[in-house]
ChimeraX commands (.cxc) that place a marker at each C-alpha (Angstrom):
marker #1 position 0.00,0.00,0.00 radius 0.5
marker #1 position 1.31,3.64,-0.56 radius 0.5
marker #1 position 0.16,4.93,2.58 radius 0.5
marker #1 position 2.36,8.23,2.69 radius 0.5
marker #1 position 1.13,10.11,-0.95 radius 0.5
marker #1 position -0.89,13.21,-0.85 radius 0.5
marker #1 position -4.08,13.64,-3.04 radius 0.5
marker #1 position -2.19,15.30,-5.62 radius 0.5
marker #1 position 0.22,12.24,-5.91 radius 0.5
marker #1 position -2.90,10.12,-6.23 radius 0.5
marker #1 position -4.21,12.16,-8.67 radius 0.5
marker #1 position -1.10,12.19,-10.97 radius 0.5
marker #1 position -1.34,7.54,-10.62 radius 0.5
marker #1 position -5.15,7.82,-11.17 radius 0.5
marker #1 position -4.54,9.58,-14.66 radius 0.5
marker #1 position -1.37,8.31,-16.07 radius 0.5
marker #1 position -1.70,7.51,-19.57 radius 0.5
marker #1 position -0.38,3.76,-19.37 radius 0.5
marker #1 position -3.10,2.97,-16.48 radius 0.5
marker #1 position -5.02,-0.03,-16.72 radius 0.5
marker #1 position -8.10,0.30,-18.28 radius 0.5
marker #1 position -11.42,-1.28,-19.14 radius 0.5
marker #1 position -9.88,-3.45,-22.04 radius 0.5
marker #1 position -6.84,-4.38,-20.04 radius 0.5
marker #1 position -9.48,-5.97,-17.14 radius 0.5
marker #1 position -12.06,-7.56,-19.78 radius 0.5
marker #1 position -9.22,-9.51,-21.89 radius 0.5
marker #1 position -7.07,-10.28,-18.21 radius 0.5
marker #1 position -10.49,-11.00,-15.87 radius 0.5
marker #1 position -13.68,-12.12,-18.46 radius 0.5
marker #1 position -12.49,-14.54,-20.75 radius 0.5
marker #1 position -15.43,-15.15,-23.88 radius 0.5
marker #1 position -16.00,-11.42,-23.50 radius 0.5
marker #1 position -19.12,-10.59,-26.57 radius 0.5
marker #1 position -19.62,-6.93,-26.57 radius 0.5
marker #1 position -22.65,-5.18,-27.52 radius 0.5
marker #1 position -22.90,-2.20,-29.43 radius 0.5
marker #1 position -25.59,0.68,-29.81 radius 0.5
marker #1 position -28.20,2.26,-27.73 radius 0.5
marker #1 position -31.09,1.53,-29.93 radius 0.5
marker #1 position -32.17,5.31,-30.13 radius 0.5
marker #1 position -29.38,7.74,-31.35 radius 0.5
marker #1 position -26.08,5.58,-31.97 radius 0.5
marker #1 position -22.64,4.06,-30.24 radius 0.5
marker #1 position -20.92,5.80,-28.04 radius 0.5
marker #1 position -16.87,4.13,-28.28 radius 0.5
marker #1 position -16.64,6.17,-24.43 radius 0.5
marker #1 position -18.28,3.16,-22.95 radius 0.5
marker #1 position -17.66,-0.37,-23.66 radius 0.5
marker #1 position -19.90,-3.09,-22.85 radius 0.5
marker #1 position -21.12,-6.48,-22.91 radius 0.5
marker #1 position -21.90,-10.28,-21.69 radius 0.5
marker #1 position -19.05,-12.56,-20.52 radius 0.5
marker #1 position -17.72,-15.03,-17.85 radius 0.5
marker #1 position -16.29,-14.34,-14.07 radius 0.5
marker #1 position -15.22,-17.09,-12.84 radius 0.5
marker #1 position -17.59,-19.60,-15.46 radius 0.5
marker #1 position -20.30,-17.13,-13.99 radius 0.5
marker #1 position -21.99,-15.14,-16.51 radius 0.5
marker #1 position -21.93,-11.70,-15.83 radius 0.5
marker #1 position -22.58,-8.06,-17.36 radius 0.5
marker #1 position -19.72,-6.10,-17.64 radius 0.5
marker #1 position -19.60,-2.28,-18.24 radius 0.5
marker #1 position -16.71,0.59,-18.33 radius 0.5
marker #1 position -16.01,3.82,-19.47 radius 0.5
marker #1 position -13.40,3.88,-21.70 radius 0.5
marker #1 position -10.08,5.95,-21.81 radius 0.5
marker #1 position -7.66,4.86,-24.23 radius 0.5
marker #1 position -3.78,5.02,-23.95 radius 0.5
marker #1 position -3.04,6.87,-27.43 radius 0.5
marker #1 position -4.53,10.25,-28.99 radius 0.5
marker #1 position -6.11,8.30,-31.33 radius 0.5
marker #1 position -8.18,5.97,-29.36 radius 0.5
marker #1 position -8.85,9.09,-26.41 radius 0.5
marker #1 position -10.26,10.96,-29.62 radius 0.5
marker #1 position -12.80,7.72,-30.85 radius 0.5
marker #1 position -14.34,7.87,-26.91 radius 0.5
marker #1 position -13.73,12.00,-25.87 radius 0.5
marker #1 position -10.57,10.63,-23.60 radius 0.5
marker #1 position -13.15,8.75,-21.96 radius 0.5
marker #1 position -16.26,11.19,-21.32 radius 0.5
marker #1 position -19.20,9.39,-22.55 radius 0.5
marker #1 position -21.82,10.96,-24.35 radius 0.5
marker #1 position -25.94,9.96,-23.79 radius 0.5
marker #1 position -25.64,7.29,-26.31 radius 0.5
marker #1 position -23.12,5.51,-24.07 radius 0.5
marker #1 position -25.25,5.78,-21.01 radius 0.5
marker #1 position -28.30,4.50,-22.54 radius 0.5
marker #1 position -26.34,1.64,-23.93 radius 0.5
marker #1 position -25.21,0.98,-20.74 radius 0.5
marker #1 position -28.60,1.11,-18.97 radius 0.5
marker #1 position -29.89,-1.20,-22.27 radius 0.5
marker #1 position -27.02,-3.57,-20.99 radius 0.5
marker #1 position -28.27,-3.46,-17.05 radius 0.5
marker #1 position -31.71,-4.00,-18.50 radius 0.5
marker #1 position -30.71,-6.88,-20.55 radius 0.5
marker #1 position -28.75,-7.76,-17.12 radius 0.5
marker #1 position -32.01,-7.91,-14.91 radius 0.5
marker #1 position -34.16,-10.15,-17.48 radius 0.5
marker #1 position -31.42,-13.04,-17.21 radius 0.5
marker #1 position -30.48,-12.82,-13.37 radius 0.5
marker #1 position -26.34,-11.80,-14.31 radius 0.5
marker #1 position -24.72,-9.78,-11.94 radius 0.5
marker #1 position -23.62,-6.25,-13.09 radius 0.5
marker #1 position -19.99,-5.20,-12.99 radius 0.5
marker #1 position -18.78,-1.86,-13.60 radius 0.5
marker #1 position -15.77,0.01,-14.21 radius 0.5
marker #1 position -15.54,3.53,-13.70 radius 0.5
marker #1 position -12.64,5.82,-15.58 radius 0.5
marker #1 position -14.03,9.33,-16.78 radius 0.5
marker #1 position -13.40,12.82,-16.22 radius 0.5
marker #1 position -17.58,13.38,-16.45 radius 0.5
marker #1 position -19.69,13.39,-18.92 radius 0.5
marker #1 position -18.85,14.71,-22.24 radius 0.5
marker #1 position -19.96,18.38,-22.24 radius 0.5
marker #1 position -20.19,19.29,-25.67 radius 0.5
marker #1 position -22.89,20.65,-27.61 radius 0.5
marker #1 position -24.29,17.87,-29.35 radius 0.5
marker #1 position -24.55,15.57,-25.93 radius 0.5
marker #1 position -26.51,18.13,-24.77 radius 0.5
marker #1 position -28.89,18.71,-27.54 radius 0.5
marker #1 position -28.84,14.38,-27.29 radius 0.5
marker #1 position -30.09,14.78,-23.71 radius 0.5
marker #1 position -27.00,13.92,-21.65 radius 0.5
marker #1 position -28.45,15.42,-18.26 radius 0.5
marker #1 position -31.52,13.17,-18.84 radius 0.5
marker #1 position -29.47,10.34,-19.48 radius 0.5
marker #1 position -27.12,10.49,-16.35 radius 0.5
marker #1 position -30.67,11.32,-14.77 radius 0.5
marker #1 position -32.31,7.77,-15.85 radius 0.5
marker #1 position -29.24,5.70,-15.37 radius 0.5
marker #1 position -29.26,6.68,-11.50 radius 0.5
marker #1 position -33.32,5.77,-11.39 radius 0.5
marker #1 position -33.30,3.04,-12.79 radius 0.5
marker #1 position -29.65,1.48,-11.84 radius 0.5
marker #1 position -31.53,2.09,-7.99 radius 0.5
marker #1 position -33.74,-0.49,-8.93 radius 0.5
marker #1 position -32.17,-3.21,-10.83 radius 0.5
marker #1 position -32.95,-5.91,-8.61 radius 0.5
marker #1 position -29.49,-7.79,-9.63 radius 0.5
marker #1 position -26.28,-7.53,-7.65 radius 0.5
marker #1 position -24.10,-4.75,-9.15 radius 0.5
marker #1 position -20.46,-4.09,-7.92 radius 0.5
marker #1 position -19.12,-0.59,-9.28 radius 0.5
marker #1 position -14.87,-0.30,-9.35 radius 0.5
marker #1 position -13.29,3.04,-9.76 radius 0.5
marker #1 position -10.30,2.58,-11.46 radius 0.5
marker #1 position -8.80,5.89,-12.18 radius 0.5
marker #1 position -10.86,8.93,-12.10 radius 0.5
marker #1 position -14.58,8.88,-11.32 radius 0.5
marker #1 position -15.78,12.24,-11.29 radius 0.5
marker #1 position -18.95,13.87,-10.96 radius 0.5
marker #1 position -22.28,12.40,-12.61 radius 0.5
marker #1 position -20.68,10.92,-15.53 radius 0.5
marker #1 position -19.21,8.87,-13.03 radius 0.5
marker #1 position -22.08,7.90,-10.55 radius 0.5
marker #1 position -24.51,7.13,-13.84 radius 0.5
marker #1 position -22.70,3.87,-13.36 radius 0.5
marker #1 position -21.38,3.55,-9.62 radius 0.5
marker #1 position -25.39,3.20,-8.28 radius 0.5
marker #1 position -24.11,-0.10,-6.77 radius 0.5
marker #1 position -24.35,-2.81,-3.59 radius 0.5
marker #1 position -20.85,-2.51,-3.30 radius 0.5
marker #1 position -18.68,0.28,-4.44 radius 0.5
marker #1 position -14.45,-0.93,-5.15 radius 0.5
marker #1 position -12.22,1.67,-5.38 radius 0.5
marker #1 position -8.28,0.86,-6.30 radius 0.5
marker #1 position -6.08,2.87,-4.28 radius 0.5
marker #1 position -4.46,5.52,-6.22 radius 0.5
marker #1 position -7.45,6.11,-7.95 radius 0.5
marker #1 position -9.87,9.20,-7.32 radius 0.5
marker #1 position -13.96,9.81,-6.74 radius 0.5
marker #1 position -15.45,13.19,-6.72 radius 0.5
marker #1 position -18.07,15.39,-7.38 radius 0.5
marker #1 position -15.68,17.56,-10.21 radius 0.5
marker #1 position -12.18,17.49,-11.07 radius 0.5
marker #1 position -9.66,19.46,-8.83 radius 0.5
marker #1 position -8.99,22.09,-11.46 radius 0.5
marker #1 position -12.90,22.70,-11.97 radius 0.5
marker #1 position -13.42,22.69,-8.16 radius 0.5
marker #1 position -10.00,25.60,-7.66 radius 0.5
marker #1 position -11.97,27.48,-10.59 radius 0.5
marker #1 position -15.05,27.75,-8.83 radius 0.5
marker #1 position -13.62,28.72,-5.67 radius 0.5
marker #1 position -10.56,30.30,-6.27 radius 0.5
marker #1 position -10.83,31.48,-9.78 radius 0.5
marker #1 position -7.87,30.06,-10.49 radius 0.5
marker #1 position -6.75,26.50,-11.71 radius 0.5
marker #1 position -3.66,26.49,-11.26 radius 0.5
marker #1 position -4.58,25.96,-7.60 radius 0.5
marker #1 position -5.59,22.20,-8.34 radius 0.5
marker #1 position -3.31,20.06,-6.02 radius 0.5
marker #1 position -4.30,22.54,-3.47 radius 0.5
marker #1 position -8.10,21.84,-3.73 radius 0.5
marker #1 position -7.07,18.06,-3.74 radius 0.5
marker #1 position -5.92,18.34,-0.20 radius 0.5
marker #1 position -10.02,19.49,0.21 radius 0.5
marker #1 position -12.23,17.52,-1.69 radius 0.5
marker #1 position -11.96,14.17,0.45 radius 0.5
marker #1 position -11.46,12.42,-3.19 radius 0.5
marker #1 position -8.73,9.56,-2.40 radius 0.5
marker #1 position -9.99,5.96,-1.57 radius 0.5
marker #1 position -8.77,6.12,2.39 radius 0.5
marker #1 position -10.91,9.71,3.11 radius 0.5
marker #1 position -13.93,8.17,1.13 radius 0.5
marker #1 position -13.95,4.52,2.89 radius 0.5
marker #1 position -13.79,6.84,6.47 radius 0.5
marker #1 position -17.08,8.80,4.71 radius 0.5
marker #1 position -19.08,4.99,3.87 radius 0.5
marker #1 position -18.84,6.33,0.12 radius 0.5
marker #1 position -17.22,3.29,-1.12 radius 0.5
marker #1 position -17.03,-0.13,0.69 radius 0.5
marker #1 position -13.60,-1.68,0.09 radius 0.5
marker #1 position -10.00,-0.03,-1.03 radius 0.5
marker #1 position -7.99,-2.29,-3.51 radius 0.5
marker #1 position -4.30,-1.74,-2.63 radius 0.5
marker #1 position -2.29,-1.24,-5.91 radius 0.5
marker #1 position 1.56,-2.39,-6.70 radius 0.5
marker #1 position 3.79,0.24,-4.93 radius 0.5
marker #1 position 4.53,2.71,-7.66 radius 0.5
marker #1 position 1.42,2.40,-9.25 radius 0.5
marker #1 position -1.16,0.08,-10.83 radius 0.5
marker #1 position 0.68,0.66,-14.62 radius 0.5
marker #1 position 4.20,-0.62,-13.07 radius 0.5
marker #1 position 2.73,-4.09,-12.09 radius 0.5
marker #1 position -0.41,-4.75,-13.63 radius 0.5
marker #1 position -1.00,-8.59,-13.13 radius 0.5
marker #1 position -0.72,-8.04,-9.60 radius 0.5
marker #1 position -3.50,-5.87,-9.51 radius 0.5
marker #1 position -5.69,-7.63,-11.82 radius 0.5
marker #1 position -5.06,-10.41,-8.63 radius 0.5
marker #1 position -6.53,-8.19,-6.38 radius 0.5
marker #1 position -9.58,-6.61,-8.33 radius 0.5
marker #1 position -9.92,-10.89,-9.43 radius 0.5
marker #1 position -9.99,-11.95,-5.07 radius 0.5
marker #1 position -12.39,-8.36,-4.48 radius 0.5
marker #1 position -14.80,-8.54,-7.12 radius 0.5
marker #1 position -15.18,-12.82,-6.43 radius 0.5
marker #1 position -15.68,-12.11,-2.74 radius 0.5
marker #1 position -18.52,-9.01,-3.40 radius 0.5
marker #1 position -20.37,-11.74,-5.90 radius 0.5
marker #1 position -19.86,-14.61,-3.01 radius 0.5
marker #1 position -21.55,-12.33,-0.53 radius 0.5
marker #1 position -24.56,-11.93,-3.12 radius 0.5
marker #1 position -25.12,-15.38,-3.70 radius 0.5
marker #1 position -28.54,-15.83,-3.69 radius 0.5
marker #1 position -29.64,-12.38,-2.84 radius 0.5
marker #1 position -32.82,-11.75,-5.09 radius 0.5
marker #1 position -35.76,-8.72,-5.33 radius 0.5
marker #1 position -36.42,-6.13,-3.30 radius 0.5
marker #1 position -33.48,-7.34,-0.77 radius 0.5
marker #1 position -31.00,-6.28,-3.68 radius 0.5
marker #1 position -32.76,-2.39,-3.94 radius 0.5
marker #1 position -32.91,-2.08,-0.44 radius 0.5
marker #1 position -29.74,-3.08,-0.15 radius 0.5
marker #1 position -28.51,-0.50,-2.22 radius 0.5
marker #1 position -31.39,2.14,-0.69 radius 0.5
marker #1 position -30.20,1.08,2.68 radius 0.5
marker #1 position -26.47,1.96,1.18 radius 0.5
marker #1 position -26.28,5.21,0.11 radius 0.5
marker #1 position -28.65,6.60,2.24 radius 0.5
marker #1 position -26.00,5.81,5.48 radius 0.5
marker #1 position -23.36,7.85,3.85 radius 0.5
marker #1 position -21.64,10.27,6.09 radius 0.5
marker #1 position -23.99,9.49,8.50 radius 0.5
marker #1 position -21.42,8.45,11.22 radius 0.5
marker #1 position -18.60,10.96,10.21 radius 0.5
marker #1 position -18.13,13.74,13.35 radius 0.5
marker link #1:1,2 radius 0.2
marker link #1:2,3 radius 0.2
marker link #1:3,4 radius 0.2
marker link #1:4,5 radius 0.2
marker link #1:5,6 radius 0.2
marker link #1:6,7 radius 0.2
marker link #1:7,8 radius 0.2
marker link #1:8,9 radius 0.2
marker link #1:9,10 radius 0.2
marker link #1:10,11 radius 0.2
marker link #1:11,12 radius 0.2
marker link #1:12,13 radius 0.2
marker link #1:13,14 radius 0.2
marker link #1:14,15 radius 0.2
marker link #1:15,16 radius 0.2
marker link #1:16,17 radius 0.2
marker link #1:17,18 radius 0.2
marker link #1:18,19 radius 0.2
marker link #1:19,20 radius 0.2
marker link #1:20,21 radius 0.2
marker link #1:21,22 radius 0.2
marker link #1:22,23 radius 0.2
marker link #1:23,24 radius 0.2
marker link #1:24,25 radius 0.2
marker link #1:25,26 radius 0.2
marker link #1:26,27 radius 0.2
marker link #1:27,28 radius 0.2
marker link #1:28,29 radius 0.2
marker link #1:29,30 radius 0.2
marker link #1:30,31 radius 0.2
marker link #1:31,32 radius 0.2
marker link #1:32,33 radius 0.2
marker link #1:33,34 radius 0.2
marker link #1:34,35 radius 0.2
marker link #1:35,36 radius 0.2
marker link #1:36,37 radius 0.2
marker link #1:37,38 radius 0.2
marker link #1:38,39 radius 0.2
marker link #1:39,40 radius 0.2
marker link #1:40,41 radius 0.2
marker link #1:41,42 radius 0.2
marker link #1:42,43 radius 0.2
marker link #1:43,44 radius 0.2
marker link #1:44,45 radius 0.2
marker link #1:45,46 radius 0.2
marker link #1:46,47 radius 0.2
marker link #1:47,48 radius 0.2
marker link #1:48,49 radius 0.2
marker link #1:49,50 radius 0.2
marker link #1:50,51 radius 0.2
marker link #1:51,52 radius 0.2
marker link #1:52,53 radius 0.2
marker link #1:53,54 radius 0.2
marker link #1:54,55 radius 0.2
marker link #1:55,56 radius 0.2
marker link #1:56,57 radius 0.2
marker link #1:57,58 radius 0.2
marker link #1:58,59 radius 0.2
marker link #1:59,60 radius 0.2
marker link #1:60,61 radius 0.2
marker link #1:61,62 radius 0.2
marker link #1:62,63 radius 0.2
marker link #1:63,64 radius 0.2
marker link #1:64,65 radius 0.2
marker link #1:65,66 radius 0.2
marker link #1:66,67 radius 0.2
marker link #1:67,68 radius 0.2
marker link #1:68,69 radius 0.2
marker link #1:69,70 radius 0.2
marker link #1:70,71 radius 0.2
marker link #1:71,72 radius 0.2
marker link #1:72,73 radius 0.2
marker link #1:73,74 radius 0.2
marker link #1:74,75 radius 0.2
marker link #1:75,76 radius 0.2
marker link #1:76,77 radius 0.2
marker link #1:77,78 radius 0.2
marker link #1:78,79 radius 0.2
marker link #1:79,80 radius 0.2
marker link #1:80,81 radius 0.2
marker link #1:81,82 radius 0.2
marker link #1:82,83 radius 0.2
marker link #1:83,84 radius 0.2
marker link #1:84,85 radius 0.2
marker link #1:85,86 radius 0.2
marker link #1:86,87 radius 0.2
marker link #1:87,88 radius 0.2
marker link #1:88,89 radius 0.2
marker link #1:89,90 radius 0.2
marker link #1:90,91 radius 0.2
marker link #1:91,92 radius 0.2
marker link #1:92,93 radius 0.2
marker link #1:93,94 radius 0.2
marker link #1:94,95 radius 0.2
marker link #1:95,96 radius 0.2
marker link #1:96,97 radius 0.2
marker link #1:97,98 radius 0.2
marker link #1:98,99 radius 0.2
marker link #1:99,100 radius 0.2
marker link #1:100,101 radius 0.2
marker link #1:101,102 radius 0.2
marker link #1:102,103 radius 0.2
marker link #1:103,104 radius 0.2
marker link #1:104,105 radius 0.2
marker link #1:105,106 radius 0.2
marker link #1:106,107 radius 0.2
marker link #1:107,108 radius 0.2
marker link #1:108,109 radius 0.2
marker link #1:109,110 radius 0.2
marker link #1:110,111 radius 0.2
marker link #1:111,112 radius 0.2
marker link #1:112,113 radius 0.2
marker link #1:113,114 radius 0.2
marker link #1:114,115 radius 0.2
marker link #1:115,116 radius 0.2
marker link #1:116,117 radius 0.2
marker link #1:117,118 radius 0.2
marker link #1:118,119 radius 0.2
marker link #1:119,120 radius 0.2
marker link #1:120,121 radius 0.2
marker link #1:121,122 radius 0.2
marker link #1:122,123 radius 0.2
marker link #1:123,124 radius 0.2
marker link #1:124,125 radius 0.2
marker link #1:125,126 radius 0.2
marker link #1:126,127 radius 0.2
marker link #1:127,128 radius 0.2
marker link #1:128,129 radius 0.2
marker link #1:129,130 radius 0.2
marker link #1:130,131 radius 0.2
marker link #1:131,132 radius 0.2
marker link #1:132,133 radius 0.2
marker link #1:133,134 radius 0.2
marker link #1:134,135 radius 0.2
marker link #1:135,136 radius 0.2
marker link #1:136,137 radius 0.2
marker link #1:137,138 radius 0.2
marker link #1:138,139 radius 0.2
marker link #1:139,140 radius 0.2
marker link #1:140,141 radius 0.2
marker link #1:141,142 radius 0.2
marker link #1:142,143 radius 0.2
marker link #1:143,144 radius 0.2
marker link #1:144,145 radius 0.2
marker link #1:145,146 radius 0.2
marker link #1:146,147 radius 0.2
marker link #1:147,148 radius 0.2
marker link #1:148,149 radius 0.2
marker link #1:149,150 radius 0.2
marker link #1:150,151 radius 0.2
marker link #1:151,152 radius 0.2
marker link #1:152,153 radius 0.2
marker link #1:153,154 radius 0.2
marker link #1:154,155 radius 0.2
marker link #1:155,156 radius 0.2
marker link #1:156,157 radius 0.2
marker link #1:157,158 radius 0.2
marker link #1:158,159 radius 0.2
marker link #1:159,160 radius 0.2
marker link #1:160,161 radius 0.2
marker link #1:161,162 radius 0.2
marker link #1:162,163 radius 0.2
marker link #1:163,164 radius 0.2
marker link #1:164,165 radius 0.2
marker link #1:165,166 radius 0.2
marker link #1:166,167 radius 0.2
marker link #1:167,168 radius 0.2
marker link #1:168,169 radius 0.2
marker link #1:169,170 radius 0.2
marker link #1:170,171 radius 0.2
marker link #1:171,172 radius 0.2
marker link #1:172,173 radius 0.2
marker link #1:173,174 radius 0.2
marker link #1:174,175 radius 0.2
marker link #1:175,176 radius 0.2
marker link #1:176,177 radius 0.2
marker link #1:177,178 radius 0.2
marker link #1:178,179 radius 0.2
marker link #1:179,180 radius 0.2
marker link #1:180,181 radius 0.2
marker link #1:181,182 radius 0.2
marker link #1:182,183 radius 0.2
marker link #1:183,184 radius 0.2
marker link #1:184,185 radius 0.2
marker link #1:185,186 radius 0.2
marker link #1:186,187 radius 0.2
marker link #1:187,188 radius 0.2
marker link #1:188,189 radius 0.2
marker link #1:189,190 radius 0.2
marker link #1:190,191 radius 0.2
marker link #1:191,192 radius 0.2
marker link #1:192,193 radius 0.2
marker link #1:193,194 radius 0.2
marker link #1:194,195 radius 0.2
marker link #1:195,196 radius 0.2
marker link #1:196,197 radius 0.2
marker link #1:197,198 radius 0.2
marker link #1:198,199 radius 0.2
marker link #1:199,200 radius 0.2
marker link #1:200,201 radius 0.2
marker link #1:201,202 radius 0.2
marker link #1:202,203 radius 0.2
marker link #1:203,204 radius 0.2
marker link #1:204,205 radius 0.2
marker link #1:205,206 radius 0.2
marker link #1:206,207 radius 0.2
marker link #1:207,208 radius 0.2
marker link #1:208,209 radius 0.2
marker link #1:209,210 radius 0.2
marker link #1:210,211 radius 0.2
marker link #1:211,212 radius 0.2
marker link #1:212,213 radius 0.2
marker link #1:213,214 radius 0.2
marker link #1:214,215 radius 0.2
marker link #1:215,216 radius 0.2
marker link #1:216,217 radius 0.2
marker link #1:217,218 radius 0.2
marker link #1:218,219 radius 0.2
marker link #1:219,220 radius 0.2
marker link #1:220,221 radius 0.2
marker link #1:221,222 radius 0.2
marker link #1:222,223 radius 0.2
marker link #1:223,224 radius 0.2
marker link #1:224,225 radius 0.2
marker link #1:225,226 radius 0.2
marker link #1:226,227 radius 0.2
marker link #1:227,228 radius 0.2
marker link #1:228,229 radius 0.2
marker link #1:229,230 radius 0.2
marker link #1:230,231 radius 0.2
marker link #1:231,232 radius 0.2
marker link #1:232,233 radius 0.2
marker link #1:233,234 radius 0.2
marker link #1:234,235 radius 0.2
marker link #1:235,236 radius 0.2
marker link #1:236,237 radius 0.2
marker link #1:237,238 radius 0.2
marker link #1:238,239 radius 0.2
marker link #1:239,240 radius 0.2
marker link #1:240,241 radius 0.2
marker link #1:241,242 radius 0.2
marker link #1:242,243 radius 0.2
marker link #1:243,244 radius 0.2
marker link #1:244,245 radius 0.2
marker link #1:245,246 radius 0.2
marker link #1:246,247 radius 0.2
marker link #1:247,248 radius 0.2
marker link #1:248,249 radius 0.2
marker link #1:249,250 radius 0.2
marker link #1:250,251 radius 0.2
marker link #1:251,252 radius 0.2
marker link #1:252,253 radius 0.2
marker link #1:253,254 radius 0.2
marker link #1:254,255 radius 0.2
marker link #1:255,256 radius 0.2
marker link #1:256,257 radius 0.2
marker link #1:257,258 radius 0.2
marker link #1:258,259 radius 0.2
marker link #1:259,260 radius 0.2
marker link #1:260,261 radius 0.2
marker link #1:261,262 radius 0.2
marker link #1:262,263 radius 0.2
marker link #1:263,264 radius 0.2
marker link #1:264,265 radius 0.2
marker link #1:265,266 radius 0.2
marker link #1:266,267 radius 0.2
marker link #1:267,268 radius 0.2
view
C-alpha cells in the first residue's frame, strides 16, 4: 500500500496515460468477452464499452467507461467522457442484465460526462438522470470499481451499486480538482491545493461509507505491475459476488437504498 502520498500524488497515478483500463481488465479478468454495441435510439458511443461474458464460469454483465492510452483511441471515446448514447447503452445492458439474473460489474474511468454541444442537444443530463433511477432499482447484484478517475455524474450514472471498489491511487469526486480551484478560487492552477479538500482519495472516502472496500495497488502504481493488480480486483470482485449469492428482489434495492442513504452518517 502507498500509505504516505498526498491527493495530488494520487491524482497524478489515477490519470497516467499507461493505467489499466477497461480493455486491459475484460481480456485479463472475463475470458469469452461478446460486446454489444448501440443504444437503440441515437447511436454508439466508443466512451463506454460493454457487454456479456464469464467471471469465474459465472456469466456476468460487464460495463466501463473507456479511456484509451493513445490520442487516437482518447479521440474515438472524448478521452473517456461518454456521451448519452453511451449511457443508454449501458442502462440497455443493465436491462438486458435484470431479465437473465447476471450480476452487473462496472468500471468507472471518466473525467464526467462529455460536455459538448451535441450531448446536450442528445439529452445527456436526462441520461445520467435515468441511469441513477433506474440502476436504484435493478434488482441484480451490481459491484461498481473506480479505477482511475470517477468524477462527478458521468461517473455515478454507473457507480449506483451494492458494493462500491475503489483501487487505491485512484480518485472519486463530485468535479475534477482544477474545476473545483476554478469555482472557488478562480484560479486552476490551484488544483493540487483543492485536492488536499475535496476528500477524493480511496482512504478519506472509505472513512465517509462512500465506497465499501479499497484495492491496494503495486507500490509505484497500478501501470508498473499490472497482473498483480488484476489479482486483487480478481480476489475483491469474487468475494462481493460470493456475498450476493442468492440475494434476489427487493433485498438487492434495499440493499442498495439502505447503502447510500448511510453515507456520512457516522462521520463527526
Amino acid at each position: 500500500m502507498n500509505g504516505k502520498m498526498s491527493p495530488a500524488e494520487r491524482l497524478v497515478l489515477a490519470r497516467h496515460p499507461q493505467r489499466p483500463n477497461i480493455d486491459d481488465y475484460i481480456s485479463r479478468l472475463f475470458p469469452h468477452f461478446f460486446p454489444m454495441r448501440g443504444d437503440r435510439l441515437g447511436g454508439e458511443d466508443a466512451a463506454v464499452l460493454g457487454g456479456v461474458a464469464l467471471f469465474r464460469r459465472q456469466p456476468v454483465t460487464v460495463i466501463g467507461t473507456r479511456k484509451g492510452k493513445g490520442l487516437e483511441e482518447n479521440l474515438s471515446g472524448h478521452f473517456g467522457m461518454p456521451s448519452p448514447e453511451g449511457y443508454r447503452k449501458a442502462l440497455r445492458l443493465m436491462k438486458q442484465a435484470e431479465k437473465f439474473r447476471r450480476p452487473i460489474l462496472t468500471f468507472i474511468d471518466t473525467p464526467g460526462a462529455y460536455p459538448g454541444i451535441q450531448a446536450e442537444e442528445h439529452g445527456q443530463g436526462e441520461a445520467i438522470a435515468r441511469n441513477l433511477y433506474e440502476m436504484s432499482r435493478l434488482t441484480v447484484p451490481i459491484i461498481a470499481v473506480i479505477t482511475g478517475e470517477g468524477n462527478s455524474g458521468g461517473a455515478l450514472a454507473l457507480g449506483v451499486a451494492n458494493r462500491v471498489l475503489m483501487l487505491e491511487n485512484a480518485v472519486y469526486a463530485i468535479l475534477s480538482p482544477e474545476g473545483f480551484a476554478s469555482i472557488l478560487w478562480k484560479d486552476a492552477s490551484r488544483h493540487a491545493q483543492a485536492c488536499g479538500l475535496m476528500k477524493m482519495t480511496a482512504g478519506e472516502l472509505k472513512e465517509l461509507g462512500v465506497i465499501d472496500e479499497v484495492i491496494p495497488e503495486p507500490e509505484g502504481g497500478a501501470h508498473l505491475a499490472p497482473e498483480i493488480l488484476f489479482r486483487e480486483v480478481e480476489a475483491s470482485l469474487a468475494r462481493q459476488l460470493d456475498h450476493f449469492a442468492g440475494w434476489r428482489g427487493t433485498a438487492l434495492t434495499e440493499d442498495r437504498y439502505r447503502k447510500f442513504r448511510s453515507m456520512g452518517r457516522n462521520v463527526k
